[in-house]
C-alpha positions as CSV (number, residue, x, y, z in Angstrom):
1,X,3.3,15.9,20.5
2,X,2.4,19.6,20.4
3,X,-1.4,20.5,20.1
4,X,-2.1,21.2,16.4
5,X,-3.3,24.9,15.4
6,X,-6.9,25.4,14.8
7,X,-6.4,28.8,13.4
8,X,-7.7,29.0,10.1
9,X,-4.5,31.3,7.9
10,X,-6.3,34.1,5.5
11,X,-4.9,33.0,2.9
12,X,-6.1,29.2,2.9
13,X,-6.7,27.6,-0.6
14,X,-8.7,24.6,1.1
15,X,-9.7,23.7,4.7
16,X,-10.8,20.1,5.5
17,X,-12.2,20.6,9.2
18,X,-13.4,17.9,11.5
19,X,-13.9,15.6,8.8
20,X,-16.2,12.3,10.3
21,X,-16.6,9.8,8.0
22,X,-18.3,5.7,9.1
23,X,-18.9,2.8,7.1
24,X,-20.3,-0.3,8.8
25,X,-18.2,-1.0,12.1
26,X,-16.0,0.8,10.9
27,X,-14.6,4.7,12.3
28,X,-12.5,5.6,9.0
29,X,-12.0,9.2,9.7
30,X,-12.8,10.6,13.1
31,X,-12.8,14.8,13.1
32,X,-9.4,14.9,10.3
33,X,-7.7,18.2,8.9
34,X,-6.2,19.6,6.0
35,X,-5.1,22.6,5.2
36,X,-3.4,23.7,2.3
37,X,-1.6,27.1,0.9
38,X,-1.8,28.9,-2.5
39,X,1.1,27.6,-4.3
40,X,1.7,25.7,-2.1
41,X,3.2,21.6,-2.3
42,X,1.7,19.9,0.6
43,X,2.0,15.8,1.9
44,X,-0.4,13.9,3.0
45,X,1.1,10.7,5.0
46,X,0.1,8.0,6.7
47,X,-0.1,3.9,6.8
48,X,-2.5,2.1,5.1
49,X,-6.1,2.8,7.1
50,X,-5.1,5.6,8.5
51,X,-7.8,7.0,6.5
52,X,-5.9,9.1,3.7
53,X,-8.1,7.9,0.6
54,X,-11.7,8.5,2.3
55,X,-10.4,12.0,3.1
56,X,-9.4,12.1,-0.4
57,X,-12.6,10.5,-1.6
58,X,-14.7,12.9,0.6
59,X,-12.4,16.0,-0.8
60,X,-13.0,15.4,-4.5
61,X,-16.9,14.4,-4.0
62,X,-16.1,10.7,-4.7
63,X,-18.0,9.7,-1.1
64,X,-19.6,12.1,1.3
65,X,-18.6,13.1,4.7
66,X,-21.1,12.3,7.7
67,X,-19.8,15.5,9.4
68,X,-17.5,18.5,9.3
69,X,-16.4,21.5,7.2
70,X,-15.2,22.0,3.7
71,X,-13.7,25.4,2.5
72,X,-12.1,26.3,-0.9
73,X,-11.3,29.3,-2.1
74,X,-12.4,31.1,0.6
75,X,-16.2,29.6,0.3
76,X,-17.8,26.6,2.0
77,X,-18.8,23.9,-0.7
78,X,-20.6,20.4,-1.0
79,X,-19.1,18.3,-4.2
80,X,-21.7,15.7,-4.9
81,X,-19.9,14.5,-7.7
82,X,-16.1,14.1,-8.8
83,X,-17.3,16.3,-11.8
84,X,-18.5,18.8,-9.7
85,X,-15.2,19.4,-8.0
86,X,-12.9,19.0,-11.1
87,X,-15.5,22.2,-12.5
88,X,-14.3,24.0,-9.3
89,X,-10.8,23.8,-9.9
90,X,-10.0,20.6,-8.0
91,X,-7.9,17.7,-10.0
92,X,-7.3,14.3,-9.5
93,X,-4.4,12.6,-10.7
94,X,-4.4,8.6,-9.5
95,X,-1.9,5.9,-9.1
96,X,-3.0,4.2,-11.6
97,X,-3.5,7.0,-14.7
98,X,-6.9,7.3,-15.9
99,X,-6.1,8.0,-19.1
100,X,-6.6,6.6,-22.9
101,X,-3.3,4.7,-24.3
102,X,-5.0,3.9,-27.6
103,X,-5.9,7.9,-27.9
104,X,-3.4,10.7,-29.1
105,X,-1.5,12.7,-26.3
106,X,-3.8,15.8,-27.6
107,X,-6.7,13.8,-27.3
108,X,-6.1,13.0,-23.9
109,X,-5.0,16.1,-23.1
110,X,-8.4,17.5,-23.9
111,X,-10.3,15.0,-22.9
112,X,-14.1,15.9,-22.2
113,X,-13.2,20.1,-23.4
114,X,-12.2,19.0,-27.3
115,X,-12.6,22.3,-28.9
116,X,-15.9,22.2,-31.6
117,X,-17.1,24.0,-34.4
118,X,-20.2,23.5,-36.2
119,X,-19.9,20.1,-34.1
120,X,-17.0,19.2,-35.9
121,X,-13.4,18.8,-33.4
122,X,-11.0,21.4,-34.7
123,X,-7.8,18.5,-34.4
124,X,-5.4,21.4,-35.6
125,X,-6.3,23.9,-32.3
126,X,-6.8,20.8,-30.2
127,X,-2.8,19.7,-30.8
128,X,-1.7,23.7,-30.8
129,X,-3.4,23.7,-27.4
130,X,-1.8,20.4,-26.0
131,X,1.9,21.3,-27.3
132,X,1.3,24.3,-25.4
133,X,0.4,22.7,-22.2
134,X,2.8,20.4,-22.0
135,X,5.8,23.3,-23.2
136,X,4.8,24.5,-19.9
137,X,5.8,21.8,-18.0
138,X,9.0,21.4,-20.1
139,X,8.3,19.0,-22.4
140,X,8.0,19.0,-26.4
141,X,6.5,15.7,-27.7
142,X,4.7,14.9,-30.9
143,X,1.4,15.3,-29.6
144,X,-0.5,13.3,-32.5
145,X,1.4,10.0,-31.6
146,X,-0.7,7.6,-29.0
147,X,0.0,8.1,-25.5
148,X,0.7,4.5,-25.4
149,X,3.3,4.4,-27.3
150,X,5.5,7.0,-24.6
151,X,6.7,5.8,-21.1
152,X,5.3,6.7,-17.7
153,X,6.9,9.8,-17.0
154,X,5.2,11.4,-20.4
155,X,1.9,9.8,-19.2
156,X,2.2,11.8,-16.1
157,X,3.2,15.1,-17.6
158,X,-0.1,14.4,-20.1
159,X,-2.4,14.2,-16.8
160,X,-0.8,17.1,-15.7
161,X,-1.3,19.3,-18.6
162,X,-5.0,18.3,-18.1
163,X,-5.6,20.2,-15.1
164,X,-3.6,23.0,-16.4
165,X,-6.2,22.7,-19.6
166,X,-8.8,22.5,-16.7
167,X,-7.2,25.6,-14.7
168,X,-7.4,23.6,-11.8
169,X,-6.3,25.4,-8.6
170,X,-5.3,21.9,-6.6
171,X,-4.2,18.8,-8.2
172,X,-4.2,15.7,-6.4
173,X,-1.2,13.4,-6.7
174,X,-2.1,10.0,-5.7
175,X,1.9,7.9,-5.4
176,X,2.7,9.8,-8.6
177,X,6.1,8.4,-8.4
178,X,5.5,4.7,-8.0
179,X,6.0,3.6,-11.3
180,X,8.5,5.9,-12.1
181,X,12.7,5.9,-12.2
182,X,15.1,8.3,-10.5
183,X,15.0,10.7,-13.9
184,X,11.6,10.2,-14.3
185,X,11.0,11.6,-10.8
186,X,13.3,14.5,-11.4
187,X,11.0,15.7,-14.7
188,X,7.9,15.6,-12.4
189,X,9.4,17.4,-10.0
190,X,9.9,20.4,-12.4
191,X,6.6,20.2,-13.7
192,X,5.5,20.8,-10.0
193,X,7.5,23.2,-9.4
194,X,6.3,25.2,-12.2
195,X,2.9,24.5,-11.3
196,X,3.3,25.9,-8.2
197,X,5.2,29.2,-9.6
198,X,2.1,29.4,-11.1
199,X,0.2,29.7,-7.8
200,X,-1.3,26.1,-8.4
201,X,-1.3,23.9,-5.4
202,X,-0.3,20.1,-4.9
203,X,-1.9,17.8,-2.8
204,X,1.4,15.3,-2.7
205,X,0.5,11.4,-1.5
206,X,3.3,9.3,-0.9
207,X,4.9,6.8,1.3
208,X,8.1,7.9,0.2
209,X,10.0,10.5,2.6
210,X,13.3,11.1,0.6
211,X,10.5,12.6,-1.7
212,X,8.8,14.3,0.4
213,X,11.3,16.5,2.6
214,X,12.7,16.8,-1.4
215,X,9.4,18.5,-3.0
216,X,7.1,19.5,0.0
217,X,6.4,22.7,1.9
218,X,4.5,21.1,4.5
219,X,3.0,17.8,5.7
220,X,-0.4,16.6,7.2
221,X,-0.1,13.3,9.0
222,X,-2.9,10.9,9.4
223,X,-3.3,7.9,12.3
224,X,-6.3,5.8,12.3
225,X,-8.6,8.5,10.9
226,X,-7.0,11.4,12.9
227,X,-4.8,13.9,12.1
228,X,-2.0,13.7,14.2
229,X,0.6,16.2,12.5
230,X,0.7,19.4,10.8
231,X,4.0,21.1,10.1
232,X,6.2,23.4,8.1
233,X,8.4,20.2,6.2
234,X,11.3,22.7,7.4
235,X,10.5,22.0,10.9
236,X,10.7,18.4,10.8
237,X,13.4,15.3,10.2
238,X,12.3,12.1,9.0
239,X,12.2,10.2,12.3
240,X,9.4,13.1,13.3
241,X,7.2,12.1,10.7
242,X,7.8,7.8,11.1
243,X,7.0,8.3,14.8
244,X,3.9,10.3,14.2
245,X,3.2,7.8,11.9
246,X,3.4,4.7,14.3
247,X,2.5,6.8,17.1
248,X,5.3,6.9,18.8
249,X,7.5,9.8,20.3
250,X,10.7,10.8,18.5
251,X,12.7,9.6,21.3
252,X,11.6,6.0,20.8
253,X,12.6,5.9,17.3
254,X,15.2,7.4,17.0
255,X,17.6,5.9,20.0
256,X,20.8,4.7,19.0
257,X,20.3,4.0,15.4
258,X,23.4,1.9,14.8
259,X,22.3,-0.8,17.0
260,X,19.5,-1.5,14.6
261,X,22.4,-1.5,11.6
262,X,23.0,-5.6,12.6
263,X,23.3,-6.8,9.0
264,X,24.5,-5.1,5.8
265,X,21.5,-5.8,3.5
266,X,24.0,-7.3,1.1
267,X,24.8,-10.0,3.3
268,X,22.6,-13.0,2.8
269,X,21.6,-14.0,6.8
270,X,22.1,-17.9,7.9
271,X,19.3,-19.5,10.1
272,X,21.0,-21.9,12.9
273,X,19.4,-25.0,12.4
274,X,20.2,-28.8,13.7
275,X,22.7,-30.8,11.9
276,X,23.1,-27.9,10.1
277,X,20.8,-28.5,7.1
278,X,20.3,-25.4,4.6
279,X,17.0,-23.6,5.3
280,X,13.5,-24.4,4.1
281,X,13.5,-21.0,2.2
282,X,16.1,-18.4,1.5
283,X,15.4,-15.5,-0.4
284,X,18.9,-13.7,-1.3
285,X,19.3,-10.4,-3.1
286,X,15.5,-9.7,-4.7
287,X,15.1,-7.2,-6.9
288,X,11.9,-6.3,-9.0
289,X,11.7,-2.3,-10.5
290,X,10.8,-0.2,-8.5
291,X,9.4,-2.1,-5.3
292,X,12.2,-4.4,-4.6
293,X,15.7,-3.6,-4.8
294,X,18.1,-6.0,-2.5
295,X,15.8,-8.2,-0.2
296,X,17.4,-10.9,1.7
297,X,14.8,-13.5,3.9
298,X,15.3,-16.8,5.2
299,X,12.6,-19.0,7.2
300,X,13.1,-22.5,8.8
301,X,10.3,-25.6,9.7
302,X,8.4,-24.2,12.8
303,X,10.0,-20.6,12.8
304,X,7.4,-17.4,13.0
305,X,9.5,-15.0,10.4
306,X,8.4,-11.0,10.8
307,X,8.7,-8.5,7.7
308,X,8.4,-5.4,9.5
309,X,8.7,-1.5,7.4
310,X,6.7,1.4,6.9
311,X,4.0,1.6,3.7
312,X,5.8,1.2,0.7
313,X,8.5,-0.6,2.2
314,X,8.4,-4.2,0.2
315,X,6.7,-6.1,1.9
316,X,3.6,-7.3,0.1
317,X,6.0,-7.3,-2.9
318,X,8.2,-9.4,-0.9
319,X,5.8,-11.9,0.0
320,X,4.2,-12.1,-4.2
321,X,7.8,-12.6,-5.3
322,X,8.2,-15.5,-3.0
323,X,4.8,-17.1,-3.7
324,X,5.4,-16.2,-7.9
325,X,2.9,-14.1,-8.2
326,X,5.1,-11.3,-9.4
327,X,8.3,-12.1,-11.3
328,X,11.8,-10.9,-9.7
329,X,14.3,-9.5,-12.2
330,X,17.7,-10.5,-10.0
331,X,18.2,-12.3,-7.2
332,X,17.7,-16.1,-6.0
333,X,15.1,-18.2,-4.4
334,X,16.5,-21.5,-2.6
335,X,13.8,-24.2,-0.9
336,X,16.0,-26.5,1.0
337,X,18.7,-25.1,-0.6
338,X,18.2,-26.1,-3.8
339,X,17.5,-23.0,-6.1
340,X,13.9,-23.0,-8.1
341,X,11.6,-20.7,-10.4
342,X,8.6,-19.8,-10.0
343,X,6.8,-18.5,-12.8
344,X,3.5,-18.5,-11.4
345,X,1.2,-19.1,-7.8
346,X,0.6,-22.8,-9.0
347,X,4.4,-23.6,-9.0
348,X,4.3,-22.1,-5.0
349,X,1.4,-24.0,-4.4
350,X,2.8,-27.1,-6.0
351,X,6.4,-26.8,-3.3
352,X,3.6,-26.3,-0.4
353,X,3.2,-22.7,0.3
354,X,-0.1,-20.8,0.9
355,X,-0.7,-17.3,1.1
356,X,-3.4,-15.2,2.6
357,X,-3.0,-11.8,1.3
358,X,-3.3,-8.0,2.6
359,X,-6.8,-7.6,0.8
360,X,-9.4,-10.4,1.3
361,X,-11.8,-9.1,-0.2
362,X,-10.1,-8.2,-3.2
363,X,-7.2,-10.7,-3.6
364,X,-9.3,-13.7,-1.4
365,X,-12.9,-13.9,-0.2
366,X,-15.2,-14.4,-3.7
367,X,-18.7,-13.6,-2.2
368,X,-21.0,-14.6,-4.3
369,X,-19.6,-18.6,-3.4
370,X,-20.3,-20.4,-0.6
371,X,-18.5,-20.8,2.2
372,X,-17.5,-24.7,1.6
373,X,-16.3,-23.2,-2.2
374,X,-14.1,-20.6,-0.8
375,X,-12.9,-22.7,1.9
376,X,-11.6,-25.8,-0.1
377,X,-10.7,-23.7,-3.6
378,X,-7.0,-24.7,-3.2
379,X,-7.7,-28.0,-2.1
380,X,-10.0,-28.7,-5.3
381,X,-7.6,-31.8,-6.8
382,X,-7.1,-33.0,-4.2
383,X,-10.5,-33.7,-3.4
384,X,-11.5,-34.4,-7.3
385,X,-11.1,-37.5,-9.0
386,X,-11.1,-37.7,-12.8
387,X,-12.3,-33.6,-12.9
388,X,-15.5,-34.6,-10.3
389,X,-14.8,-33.1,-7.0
390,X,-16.3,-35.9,-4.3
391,X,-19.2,-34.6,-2.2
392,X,-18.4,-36.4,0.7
393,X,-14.5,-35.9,1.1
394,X,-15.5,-31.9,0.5
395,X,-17.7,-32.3,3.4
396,X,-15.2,-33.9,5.3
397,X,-12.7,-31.2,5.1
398,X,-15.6,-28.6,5.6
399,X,-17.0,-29.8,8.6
400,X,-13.4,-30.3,10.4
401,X,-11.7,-27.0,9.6
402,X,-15.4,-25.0,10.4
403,X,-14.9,-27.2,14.1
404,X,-11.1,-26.6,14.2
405,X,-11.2,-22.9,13.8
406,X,-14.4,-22.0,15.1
407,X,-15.7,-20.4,12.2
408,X,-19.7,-19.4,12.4
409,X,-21.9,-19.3,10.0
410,X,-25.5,-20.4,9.2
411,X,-24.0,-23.3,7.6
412,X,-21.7,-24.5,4.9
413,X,-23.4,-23.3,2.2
414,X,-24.1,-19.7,3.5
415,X,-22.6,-16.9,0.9
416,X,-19.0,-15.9,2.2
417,X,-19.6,-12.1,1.5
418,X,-22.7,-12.7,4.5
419,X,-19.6,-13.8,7.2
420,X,-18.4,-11.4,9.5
421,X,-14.8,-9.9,8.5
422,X,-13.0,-12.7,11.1
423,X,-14.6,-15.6,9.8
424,X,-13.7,-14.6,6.1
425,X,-10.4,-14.4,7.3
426,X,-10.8,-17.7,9.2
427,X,-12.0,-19.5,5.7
428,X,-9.0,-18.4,4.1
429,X,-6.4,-19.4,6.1
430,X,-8.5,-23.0,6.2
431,X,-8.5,-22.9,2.2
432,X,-4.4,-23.2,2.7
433,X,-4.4,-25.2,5.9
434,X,-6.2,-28.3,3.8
435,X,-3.4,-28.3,1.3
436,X,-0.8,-29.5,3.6
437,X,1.4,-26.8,3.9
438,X,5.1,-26.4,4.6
439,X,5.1,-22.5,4.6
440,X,2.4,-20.2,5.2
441,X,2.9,-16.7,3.8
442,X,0.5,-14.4,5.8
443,X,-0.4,-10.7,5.1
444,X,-1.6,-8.5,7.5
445,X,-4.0,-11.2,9.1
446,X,-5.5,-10.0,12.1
447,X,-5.9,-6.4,9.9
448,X,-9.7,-5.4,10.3
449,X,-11.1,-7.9,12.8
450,X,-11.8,-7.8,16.4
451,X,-9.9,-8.4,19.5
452,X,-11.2,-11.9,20.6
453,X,-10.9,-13.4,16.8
454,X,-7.1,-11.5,16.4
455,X,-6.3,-13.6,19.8
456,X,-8.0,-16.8,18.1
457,X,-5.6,-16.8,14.7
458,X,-2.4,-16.0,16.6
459,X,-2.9,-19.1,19.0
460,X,-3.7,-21.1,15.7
461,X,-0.7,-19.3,14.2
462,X,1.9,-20.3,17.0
463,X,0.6,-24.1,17.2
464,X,0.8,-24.3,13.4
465,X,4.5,-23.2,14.0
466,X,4.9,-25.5,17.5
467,X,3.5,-28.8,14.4
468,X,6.6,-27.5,12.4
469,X,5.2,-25.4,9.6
470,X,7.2,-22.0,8.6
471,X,5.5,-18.9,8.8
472,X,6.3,-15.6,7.2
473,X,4.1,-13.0,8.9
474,X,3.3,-9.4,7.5
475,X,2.2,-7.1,10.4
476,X,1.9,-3.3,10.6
477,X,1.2,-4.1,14.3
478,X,4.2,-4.1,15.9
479,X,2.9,-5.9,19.1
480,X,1.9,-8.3,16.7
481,X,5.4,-9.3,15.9
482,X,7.1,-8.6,18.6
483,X,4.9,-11.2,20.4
484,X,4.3,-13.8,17.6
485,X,7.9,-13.8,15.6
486,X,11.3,-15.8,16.7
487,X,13.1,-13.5,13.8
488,X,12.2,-10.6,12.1
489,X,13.1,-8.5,8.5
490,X,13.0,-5.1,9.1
491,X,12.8,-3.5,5.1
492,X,13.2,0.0,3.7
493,X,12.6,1.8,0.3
494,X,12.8,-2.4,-1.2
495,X,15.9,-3.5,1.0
496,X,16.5,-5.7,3.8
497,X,18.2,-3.0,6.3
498,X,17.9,-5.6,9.6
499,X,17.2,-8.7,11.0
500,X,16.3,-9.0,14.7
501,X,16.4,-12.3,16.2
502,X,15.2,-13.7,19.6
503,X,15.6,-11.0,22.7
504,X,16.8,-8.1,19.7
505,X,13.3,-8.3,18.1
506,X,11.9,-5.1,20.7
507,X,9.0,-2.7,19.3
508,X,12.1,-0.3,19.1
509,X,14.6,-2.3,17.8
510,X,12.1,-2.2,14.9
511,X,11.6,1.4,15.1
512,X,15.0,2.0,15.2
513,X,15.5,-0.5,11.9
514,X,12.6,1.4,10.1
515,X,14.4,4.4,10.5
516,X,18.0,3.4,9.5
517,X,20.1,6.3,8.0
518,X,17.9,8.7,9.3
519,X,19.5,11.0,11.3
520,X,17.5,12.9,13.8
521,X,19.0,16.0,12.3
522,X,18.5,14.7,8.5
């Protein structure tokens, strides 16, 4: 990869220079750029910690930086606040839009800046003002209904007019197109592009690279807190930007794609199994707006399943669908080949799955309980007998899973949010291994902790498979999989595009997969 320029252009809007930032045990950006152009539409990339929201975070004054340079307009600055940079022309526009549904477009629109007299809001001025905003981005709404009341696209356009209310000279787009169809995309495009006529600049975040080499001038790449890639988007194809990405050279991905094209994703795969009986779970043809679209998956007793794709692939949807926790719109779920619903995590639970998800401490650790709570949660009826869980058969289970997977603490009753990030992770894998299991949905599980406990849950991991249980294993570590999994799913943009089994399942067989229909010259 060619040495990145450190040459600062005259006519930089921003410069983000040897950006350090450290939490506890933690590195999450180590000496990252960014440098954006007036006018200009610029991507940031990466997977998920490679460190682009504390850059972000650190940009709009959200958390500070431990080291390094910020320069906007021309001047070096310090935002202590998120207020402070929004005053000096910096805009934020998130995933999830923070914005009032209950309130009128207007009203949001002029949000904090309601025009006054005598203390009084001047409503007539206020609407006159949003109309004209949002005019400018190509759209003429009634601007006295509630925002509520129109879909995501308009919401998006209504954040947008804000920073043009705001006169902001960057706006931040946070996945601005995740909730949003094809012709919903193609009306934000156009409002960017007009904000950008404008001389406005985009900060664009996405996982999505159809978008990107669509709506983007140039693209900043970020690997484990490092910027790895800074380019013209004209001087780059798609595989460029998913090896920088992995950290991998072009060469490696891109290979002879069509030997990664095995299966059609609209062809439902069979598992080879003895006597022939159907599979323990078969998931044909998922589809859930916008995240999933034709997902195929099949696991069998004692078989290490891989669901391999870049960020914003499917595969956290993937594994929610097949544990209920998100409903599916199409498609088929089959457990021993009988179809079922599931409406909701109990009815999983109830057929004998578990699932340890991405974010532990959001979606799994609760810290404020003890250890022996978090750890036998699932197992709770079990354990209870007319509504009174038993003292002594919670101890039981405790005291053997704490032995079996070596988990240390002060003691059972120690708080979970005191355990080290492995021994969290080893509690909640116990909390599902008490319930009996027949499959074990796991999500980035060795994500965050160090080397000697990652070797401790894949050894529990392959003798839970060796005892016969099914395992359907999330890694953005492709070592991970390639050494752990006897098949492997290999999605894209929501679709099964390959499945690798036994010798095919190679680091670049995956690579390859990851990058179907992409071209080196596309």
């Amino acid at each position: 990869m060619s040495k990145l320029q450190r040459k600062e252009p005259a006519d930089s809007l921003l410069t983000m220079d040897k950006i350090w930032k450290s939490f506890p045990g933690v590195v999450a950006l180590a000496g990252a750029r960014l440098e954006i152009a007036p006018g200009q539409v610029h991507a940031l990339v990466g997977e998920n910690g490679a460190g682009k929201t504390t850059l972000i975070r650190i940009l709009t004054g959200a958390l500070q930086r431990d080291r390094g340079r910020v320069v906007f307009g021309g001047r070096p600055v310090h935002f202590p606040s998120p207020q402070q940079a929004q005053a000096s022309g910096i805009s934020t526009i998130y995933q999830e839009l923070n914005l009032v549904p209950l309130q009128s477009v207007a009203e949001n629109v002029a949000m904090g800046r309601e025009p006054h007299r005598w203390g009084i809001v001047q409503w007539r001025r206020m609407n006159e003002e949003a109309e004209v905003q949002l005019q400018r981005l190509g759209l003429s709404i009634d601007v006295t209904r509630p925002l509520g009341s129109y879909g995501t696209a308009v919401q998006q356009m209504v954040g947008l007019a804000r920073t043009l209310l705001l006169k902001s000279r960057l706006v931040v787009m946070d996945e601005p197109t995740s909730s949003l169809d094809e012709r919903e995309v193609d009306v934000l495009f156009r409002a960017i592009s007009q904000l950008t006529s404008e001389g406005t600049s985009v900060l664009f975040i996405s996982h999505r690279l159809d978008e990107i080499t669509a709506i983007c001038d140039r693209i900043t790449v970020l690997r484990d807190g490092k910027t790895v890639l800074q380019k013209p988007i004209r001087n780059l194809n798609k595989l460029d930007i998913v090896a920088s990405m992995l950290g991998r050279s072009a060469e490696q991905v891109s290979g002879f794609v069509a030997q990664a094209e095995k299966k059609q994703s609209d062809q439902v795969s069979e598992v080879s199994q003895e006597g022939g009986d159907a599979p323990l779970l078969e998931a044909r043809r998922l589809r859930r707006t916008p995240v999933l679209s034709d997902v195929n998956v099949t696991l069998a007793p004692g078989e290490i399943v891989g669901l391999a794709g870049l960020l914003g692939s499917g595969r956290t949807e993937t594994a929610r669908a097949v544990f209920g926790a998100d409903p599916v719109e199409a498609g088929q779920i089959l457990m021993k080949g009988k179809p079922i619903r599931l409406r909701h995590p109990r009815d999983a639970i109830e057929r004998q799955m578990g699932f340890c998800p991405e974010d532990r401490h959001l979606d799994g650790a609760i810290p404020m309980m003890s250890l022996r709570e978090n750890l036998t949660l699932a197992a709770l009826p079990r354990l209870s007998r007319y509504g009174v869980v038993s003292p002594r058969r919670q101890a039981e289970v405790v005291n053997r899973f704490m032995k079996e997977l070596s988990i240390h603490s002060s003691g059972p009753d120690q708080p979970m949010g005191e355990l080290s990030g492995g021994n969290q992770q080893k509690v909640l894998l116990a909390r599902w291994l008490c319930t009996q299991l027949q499959l074990f949905i796991l999500d980035e599980p060795t994500r965050g902790i160090d080397v000697g406990t990652k070797d401790e849950i894949r050894r529990k991991i392959a003798k839970l498979s060796s005892a016969g249980l099914a395992v359907l294993l999330i890694s953005s570590d492709l070592e991970e999989l390639v050494e752990s999994c006897d098949r492997v799913f290999v999605l894209r943009d929501g679709s099964t595009v390959a499945e690798l089994n036994g010798e095919e399942v190679t680091e670049r067989a995956i690579m390859e997969a990851m990058a179907k229909q992409l071209s080196p010259h596309e």
